[in-house]
N, C-alpha and C positions, 0 to 999 in steps of 0.2 A: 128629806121629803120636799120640801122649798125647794131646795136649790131642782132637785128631778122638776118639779114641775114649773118652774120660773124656766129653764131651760126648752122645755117642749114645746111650751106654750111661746118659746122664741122661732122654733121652727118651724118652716114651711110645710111641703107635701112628703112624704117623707113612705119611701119603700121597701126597704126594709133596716135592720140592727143587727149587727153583731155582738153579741154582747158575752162577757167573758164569765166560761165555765167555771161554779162553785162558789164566784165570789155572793161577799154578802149584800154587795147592793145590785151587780148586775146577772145573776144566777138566774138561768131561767126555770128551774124546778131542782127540788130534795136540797134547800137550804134552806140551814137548822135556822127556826124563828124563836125568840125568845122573848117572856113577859117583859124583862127591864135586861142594864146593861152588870148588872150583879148575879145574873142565874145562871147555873152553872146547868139545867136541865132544860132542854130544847124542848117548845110547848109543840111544836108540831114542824113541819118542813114545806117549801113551797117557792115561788119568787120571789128573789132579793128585793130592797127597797128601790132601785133604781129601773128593773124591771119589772116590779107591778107598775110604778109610773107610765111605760111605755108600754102594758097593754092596755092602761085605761084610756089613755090618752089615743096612741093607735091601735085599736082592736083589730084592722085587717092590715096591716103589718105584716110583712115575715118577719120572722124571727130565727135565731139560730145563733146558740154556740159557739166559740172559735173552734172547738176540739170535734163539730159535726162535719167540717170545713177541710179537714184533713183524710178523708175519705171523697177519692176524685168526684165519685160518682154523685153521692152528697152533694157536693160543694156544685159540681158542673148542673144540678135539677135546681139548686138555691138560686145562683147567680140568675139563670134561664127566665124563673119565677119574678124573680126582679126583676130583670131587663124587659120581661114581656109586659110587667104591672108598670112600667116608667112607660114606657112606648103607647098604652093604652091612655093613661093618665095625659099625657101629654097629646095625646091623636084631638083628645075632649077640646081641648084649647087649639085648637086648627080649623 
């Protein structure tokens, strides 16, 4: 949790994340959460540790999965979203 947030708070303007499916720190939904590092029973499921970091941190963010990224159509409405949020973000400063 340090290092996620020492990290974010080193970045700039930032448009969106890819962040990779299932794992337990960058998972962005239905990863298993647990009380401590000895439970063998998942208290509930939700975002990794690395990816709650980065919605609190960037809440209007996109977001997305590598594995959504492999579906052209996906991938080609992602990228468009971000190219248009860099283009706007950066118009402000002109």
């Amino acid at each position: 949790r340090s290092f996620s947030h020492h990290y974010l708070d080193s970045l700039g303007s930032v448009d969106g994340f890819i962040l990779k499916r299932k794992s337990p720190s960058c998972g962005l939904s239905k990863v298993p959460i647990y009380a401590g590092p000895d439970d063998e029973q998942a208290l509930d499921n939700g975002p990794g540790l690395f990816a709650q970091a980065v919605i609190k941190h960037f809440p209007e963010t996109l977001l997305v999965d590598e594995s959504q990224l492999e579906d052209s159509s996906l991938r080609e409405k992602w990228l468009t979203a971000v190219f248009n949020r860099a283009r706007q973000r950066q118009a402000q400063y002109e």
